[in-house]
N, C-alpha and C positions, 0 to 999 in steps of 0.2 A: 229869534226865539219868541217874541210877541207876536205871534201870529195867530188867527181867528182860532184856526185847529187844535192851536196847542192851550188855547184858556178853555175852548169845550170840553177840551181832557180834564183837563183841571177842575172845571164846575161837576162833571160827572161823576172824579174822586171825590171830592166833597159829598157828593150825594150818597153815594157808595157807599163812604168812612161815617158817614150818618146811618145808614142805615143798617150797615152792619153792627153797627152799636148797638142796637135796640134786641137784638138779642143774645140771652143767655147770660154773661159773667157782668157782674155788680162791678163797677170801676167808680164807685162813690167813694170808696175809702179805701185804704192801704193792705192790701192782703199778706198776711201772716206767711212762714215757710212752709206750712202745714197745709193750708188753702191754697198756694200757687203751687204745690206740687195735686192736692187735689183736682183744681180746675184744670189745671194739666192733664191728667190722667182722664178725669175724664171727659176731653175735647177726643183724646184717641179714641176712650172704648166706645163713644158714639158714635165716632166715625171710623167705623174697622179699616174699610177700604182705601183710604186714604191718611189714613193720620195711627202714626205709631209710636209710643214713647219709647226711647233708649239710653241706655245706661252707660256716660262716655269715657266713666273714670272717677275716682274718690277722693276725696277732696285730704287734706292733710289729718281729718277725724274722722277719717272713715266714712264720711256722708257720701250717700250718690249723687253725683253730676249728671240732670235728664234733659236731654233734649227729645223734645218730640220732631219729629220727619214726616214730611207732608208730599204724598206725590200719588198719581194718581196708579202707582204699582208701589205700595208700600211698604210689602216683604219682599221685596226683591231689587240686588241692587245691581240698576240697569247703567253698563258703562258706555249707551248711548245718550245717557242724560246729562246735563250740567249740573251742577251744585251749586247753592245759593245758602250763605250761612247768617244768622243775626245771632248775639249775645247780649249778654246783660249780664249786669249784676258785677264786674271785675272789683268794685268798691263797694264794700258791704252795706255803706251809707246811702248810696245812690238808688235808692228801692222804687225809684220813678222808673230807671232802667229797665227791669222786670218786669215793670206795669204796660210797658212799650211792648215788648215781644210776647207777651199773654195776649197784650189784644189784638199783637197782629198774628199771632198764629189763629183766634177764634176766627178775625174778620177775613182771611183766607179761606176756612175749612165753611166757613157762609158762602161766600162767593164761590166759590166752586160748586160747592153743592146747589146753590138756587140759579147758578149760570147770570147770574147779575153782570157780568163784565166777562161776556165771550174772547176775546183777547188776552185777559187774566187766565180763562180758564185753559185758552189752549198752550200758552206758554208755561202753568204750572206742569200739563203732561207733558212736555217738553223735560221736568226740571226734580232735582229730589232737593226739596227745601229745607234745613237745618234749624231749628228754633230753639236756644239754648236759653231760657229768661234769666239762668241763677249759674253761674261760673265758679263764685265763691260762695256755697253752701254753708259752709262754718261761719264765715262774717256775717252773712245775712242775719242765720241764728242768733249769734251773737248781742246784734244791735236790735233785736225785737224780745230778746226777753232779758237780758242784763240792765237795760236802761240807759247805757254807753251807746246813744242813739249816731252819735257822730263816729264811732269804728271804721276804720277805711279797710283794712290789710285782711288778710285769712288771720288762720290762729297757728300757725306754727308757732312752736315750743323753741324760743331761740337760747334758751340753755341759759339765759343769763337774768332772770328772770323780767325779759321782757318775752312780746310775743308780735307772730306777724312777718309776713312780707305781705310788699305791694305786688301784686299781681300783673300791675302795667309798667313795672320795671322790671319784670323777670324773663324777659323775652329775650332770644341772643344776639336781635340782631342792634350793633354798639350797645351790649350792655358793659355795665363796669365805667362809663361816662359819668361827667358831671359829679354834682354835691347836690347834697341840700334834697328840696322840690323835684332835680334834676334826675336825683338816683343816690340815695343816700347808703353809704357803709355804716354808719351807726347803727343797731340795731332798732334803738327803742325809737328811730325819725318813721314819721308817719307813711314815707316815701324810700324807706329801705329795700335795697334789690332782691337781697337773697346773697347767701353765701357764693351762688357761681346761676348763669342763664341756665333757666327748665330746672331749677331747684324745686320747684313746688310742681305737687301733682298736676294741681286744678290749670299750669299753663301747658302742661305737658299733656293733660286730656285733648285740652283745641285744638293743639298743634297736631298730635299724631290721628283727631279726627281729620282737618283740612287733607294734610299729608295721604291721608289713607283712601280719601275720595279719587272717584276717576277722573272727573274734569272742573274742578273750583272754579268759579267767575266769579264771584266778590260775596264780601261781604261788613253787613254793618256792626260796629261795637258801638252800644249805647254808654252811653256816665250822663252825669250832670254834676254840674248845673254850671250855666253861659248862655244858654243858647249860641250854641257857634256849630258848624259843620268844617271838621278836621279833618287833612289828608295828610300823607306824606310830603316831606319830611317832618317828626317829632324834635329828632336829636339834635336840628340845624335848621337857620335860616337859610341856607341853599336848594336851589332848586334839586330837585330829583329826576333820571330821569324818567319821560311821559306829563313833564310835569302841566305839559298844555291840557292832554287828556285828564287828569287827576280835577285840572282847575272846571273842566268843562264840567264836569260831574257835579264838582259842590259849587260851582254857582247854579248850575240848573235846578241840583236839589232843592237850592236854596229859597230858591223863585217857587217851588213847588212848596215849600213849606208853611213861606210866606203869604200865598193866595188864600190861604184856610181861614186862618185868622189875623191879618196882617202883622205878624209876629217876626220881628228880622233879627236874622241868624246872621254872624259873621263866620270869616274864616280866618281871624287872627285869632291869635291867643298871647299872652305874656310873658312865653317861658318856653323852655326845651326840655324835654326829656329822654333819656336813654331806656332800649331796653321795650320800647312802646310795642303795642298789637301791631298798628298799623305798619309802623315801620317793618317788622319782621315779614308781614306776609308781600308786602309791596318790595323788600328788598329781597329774599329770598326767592317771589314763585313769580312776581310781578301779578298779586293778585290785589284787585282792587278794592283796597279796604277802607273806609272812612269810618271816621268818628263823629259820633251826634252827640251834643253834649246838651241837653233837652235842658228844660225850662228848672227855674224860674232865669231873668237875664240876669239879676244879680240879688244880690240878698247875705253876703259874707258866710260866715259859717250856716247863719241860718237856712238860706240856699238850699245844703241839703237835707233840709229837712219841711219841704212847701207844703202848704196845706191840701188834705186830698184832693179838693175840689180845685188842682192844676192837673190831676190825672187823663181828665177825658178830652180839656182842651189840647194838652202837650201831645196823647196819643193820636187826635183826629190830624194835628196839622204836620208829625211827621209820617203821616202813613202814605201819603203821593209820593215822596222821596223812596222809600220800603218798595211801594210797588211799581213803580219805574224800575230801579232795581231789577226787578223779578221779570217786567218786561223784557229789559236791555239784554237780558240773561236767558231767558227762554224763548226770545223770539227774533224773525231778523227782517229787516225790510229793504234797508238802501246795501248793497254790498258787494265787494270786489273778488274776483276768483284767484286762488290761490295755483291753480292748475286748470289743465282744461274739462277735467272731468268734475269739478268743484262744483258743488251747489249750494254752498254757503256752509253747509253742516262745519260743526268747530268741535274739536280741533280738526284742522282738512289736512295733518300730516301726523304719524306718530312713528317712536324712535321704534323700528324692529331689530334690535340689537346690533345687526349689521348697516344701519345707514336707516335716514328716512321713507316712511312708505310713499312718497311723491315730493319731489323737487320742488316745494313748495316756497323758493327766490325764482321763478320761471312762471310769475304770471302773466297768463296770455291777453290780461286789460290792461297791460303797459307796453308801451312801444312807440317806435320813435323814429320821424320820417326827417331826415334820410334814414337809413338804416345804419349807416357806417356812423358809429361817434369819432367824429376828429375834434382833438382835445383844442379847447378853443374856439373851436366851433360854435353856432346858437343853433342849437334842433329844436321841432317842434314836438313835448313829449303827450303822446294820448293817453288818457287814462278815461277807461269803461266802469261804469257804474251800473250797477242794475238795479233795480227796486221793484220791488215783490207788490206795492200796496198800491194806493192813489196817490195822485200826485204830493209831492213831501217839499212843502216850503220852508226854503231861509234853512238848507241845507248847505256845510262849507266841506268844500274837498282841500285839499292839502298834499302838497306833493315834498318830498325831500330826498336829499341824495349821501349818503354818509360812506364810506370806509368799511366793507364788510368785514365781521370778524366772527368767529365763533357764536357767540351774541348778537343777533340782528332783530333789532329793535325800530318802533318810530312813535313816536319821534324820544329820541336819545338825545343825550347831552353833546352828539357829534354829529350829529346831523345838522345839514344845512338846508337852510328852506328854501327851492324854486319858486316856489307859490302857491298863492290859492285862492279860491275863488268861491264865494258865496251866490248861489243861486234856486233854483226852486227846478227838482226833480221828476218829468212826467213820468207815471206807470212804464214802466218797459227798461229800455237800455238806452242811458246817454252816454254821448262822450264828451270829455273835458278837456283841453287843448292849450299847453302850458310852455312857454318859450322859454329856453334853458341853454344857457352857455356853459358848456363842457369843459370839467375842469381841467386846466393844463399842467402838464406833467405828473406824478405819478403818487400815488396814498402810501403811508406810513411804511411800508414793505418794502418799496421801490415798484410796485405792481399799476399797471394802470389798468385797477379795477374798481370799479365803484357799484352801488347799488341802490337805484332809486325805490324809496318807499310810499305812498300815496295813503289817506285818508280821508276815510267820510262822517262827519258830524253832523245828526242831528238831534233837538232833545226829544224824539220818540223811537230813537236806535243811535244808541253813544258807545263806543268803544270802549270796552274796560279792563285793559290789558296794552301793552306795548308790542306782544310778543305773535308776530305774523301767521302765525299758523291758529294759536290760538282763539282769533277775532276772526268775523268774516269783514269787518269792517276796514282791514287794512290788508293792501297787496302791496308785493315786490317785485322788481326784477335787477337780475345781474344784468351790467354794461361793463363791457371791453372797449376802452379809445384802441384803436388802428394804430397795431404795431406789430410789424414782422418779426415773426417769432420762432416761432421752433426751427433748428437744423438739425440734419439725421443725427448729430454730435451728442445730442440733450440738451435739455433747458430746464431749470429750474424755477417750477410756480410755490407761490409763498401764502400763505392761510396766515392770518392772523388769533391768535388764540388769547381770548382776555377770558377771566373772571369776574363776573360784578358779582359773587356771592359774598356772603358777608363767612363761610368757611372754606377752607381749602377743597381744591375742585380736582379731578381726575380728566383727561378732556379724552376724547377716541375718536380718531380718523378715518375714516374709510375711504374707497376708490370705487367708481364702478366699474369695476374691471371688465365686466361682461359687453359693456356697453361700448368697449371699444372695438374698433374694427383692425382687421389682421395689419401687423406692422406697427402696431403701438404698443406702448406697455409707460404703468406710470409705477415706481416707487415711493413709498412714503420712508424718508429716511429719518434715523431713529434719531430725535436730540441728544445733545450731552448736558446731562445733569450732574452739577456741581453738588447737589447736595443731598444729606441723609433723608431718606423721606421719616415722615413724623411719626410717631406711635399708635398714632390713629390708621393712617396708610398703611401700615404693616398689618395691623390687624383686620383691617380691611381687604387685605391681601395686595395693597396696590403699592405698588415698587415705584411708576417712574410716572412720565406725562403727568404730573402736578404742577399746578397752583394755586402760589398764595390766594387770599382775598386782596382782588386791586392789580394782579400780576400780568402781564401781557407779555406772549413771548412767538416766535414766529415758528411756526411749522413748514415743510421742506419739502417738498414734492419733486422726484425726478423723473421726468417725461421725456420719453427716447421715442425715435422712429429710424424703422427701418429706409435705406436707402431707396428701395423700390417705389416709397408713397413719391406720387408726384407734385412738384412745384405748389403751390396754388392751392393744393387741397387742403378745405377745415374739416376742424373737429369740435365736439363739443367734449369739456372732463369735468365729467362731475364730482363736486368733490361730498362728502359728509362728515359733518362734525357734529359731537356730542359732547355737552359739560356734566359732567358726575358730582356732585355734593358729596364729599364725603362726611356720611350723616349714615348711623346705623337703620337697620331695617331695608325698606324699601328706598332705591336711591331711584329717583324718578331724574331721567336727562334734559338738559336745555340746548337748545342750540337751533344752527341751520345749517345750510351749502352753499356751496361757493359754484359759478359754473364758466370752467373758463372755454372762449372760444377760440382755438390755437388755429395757427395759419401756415402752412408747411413753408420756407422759400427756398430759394437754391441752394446747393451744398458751398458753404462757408470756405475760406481758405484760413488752412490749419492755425495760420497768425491770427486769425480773427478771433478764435476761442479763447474764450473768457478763462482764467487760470484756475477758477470753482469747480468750470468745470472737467476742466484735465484731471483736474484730481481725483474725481469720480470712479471709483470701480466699477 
């Protein structure tokens, strides 16, 4: 990461984040709710073309929730573009928050218009930018004319004559956890959740904005005051997973934050919380969310209340962090094909009801000489890299092989690392070349299937997502160990079907039937379900294929051949899966495929048949 290229970035931001200071909004002192919805307004109507204010939802008093949207088509929402979200403002006290996302939607709507960082500008048309500086519009109010400068919460009316939730304890994903700090049931504690998760408007605005976009890549929630840059996990000292990726992000941010004005940011903190932003979007969408928890580094209560004059320093040294971000997210340099016709664009597969638009576990930059895996074996696995720019140093690839399941992620909590290897990337196509011993005997199903995943890191194109399809910086592929398989009798292939949402999941199978040739046929035979489906399911209309949050259960596939196919002949079967959130509105799916390569051999003697599969109609 210290390498020549990456500190001229860095001297440049600085230059940049200077000079886009110098014009337009006054950041000498604290702007009122009045003034940051003016300068708001109007950064849009000066900029028609690019810059729009919107209205995402009402706060518990009826105030509006505005974010302005920055893109270079900004009545129109293009679902070839990614999504880039910041906030502020979740704690009514944090007004430094606020002051972060005014200045960077000004120093954005500058640099695009005066073309100051060609790079910036062509990944914002790339991108539709979200810029929310005031989340909780009633607290804010609150703690600038009441004089209750330290107010954290909104103003809900909790009946008893207290008021308030916390806004970063009202999120669903583990809310109801902890005490105290953690997530408090008392009403009148500083850090109260809410009677039940998306109790309050103003979290139920973010979420159904996030939810409602076509393709989210991250985004940052501001607070203060620590100085520290926070990832997932909130509710736990445990790792999560991606938790390599998540780390790569906020130490890079971190180093970027720190070059401005040698100001060090950590990523500890001294407590847990349930119920948090980050967590919810990293554990529900796998979107990459961090927390800046801006200046001063300590100061007690006082803290949140710094003198103005920390406004322009705190804003210049996290804004390299902000626009890295909006890079990583609009633009792509070093990266691996998802299919063969791939050419980086993200997402490279989407759910068409019936199955994936491209087999996107069949990347053609993975492969692996000899070609046959025999388990046990050491093969040599290739993995192709392309890069778009000039040469890109002190880039680390990373290869892993994990247990496919409904959820195909990298790196996951079950994946296992082949290797990896840090090196410097010429213009064009390299290949990386990683010795891998084959795992012996067979993954969680009984299946000898596994799935190598590969990735590419560098800090001027990081990955920010786990989830293969939607990065270009991470490919896959399905491997089969060598084992004679199908007889004309049937055989039974096994999908593993997990949940990591944090709500009950719907999952849906498909086959490519089409794609088989005469004499095949595959079933997907129906589970047996034990149990009532919930209230929700019903209403949702979905009767069976549920699971819990955390459930893993096996799916069944039966694959027949006619006696005419001969000896020796493969196939490939592709399979599709999809996980459903049951969550009202729009349920957007997650998932992948599995692809097995089946081996025809001789017809079996009738002793030899497994008794699963006699039983078979």
């Amino acid at each position: 990461m210290n390498t020549r290229k990456y500190h001229l970035n860095i001297i440049m931001c600085i230059v940049l984040c200077l000079a886009g200071y110098s014009n337009g909004i006054d950041f000498t002192d604290w702007h009122t709710p009045n003034q940051m919805e003016t300068e708001l307004t109007n950064l849009a109507s000066s900029n028609p073309s690019i810059a729009k204010i919107f209205t995402i939802g009402n706060s518990v008093e009826s105030r509006p929730i505005k974010a302005i949207k920055i893109s270079d088509n900004v009545n129109a929402d293009d679902p070839s573009e990614s999504d880039v979200v910041f906030v502020g403002l979740h704690h009514a006290r944090e007004w430094i928050s606020a002051e972060m996302c005014l200045y960077l939607a000004e120093y954005l709507i500058n640099a695009y218009n005066s073309n100051s960082d060609p790079e910036l500008k062509n990944c914002m048309n790339n991108l539709e930018i979200w810029i929310i500086p005031v989340i909780n519009p009633d607290g804010y109010h609150y703690t600038t004319t009441t004089g209750n400068r330290l107010w954290r919460k909104n103003r809900r009316n909790n009946s008893n004559g207290t008021y308030g939730v916390d806004l970063n304890r009202n999120y669903s994903w583990q809310w109801g956890g902890g005490s105290g700090s953690e997530g408090s049931d008392f009403k009148f504690h500083d850090c109260y959740r809410g009677p039940y998760a998306f109790s309050e408007p103003e979290t139920e605005a973010l979420r159904d904005l996030i939810k409602g976009l076509d393709n989210p890549k991250a985004m940052l929630s501001y607070h203060s005051f620590s100085q520290l840059f926070l990832r997932p996990w909130a509710y736990t000292n445990s790792d999560p997973p991606g938790e390599r990726t998540l780390k790569y992000i906020a130490q890079d941010s971190i180093a970027r934050i720190a070059s401005v004005h040698g100001q060090t940011y950590s990523e500890n903190i001294w407590y847990v919380c349930y119920g948090e932003t980050g967590d919810y979007f990293w554990g529900e969408m796998r979107l990459a969310t961090f927390t800046p928890e801006l200046r001063p580094g300590s100061g007690g209560s006082g803290g949140f209340d710094p003198p103005p004059s920390q406004i322009i320093p705190n804003n210049e040294e996290n804004l390299p962090a902000a626009i890295a971000l909006i890079k990583d997210s609009g633009g792509r340099k070093v990266w691996i094909k998802d299919h063969a016709a791939d050419t980086g664009y993200e997402p490279s597969a989407v759910w068409l009801g019936s199955g994936w638009s491209h087999a996107f576990w069949e990347s053609p930059d993975i492969w692996i000489v000899p070609t046959e895996l025999v388990e046990g074996s050491t093969v040599n696995l290739h993995v192709r890299v392309h890069n778009d720019s000039s040469t890109m140093t002190g880039c680390t690839v990373a290869a892993y092989y994990t247990d496919p399941r409904i959820i195909l992620e990298f790196p996951a909590l079950t994946s296992v690392l082949i290797g990896e290897q840090t090196l410097n990337l010429p213009s064009g196509d390299s290949t990386i070349v990683f010795p891998w011993t084959v795992p012996t005997g067979t993954n969680v199903l009984g299946e000898r299937h596994w799935c190598v995943g590969t990735i590419v890191y560098h800090p001027d194109d990081r990955p920010l997502t786990t989830q293969v399809q939607r990065t270009s910086n991470i490919g896959c592929r399905n491997f089969q160990t060598v084992e004679p398989t199908i007889m004309d009798y049937g055989y039974i292939l096994k999908v593993a079907v997990s949940n990591f949402l944090d709500v009950e999941a719907e999952y849906r199978v498909f086959v490519e039937q089409k794609s088989l040739p005469k004499g095949w046929s595959v079933d997907i035979l129906k589970p047996r379900y034990e149990r009532i489906p919930s209230r929700k399911a019903r209403l949702l209309g979905v009767r069976d294929n549920l699971l819990n949050p955390g459930e893993v259960k096996e799916q069944k596939l039966r694959l027949r051949v006619d006696r005419n196919v001969k000896p020796g002949t493969e196939q490939d079967i592709r399979v599709h899966a999809g996980l459903f959130p049951l969550v009202p509105g729009k349920r957007t799916p997650v998932g992948n495929g599995y692809t097995f390569r089946v081996r025809v051999r001789e017809r079996p003697d009738i002793r030899d048949i497994p008794d699963d599969i006699k039983k078979l109609p």
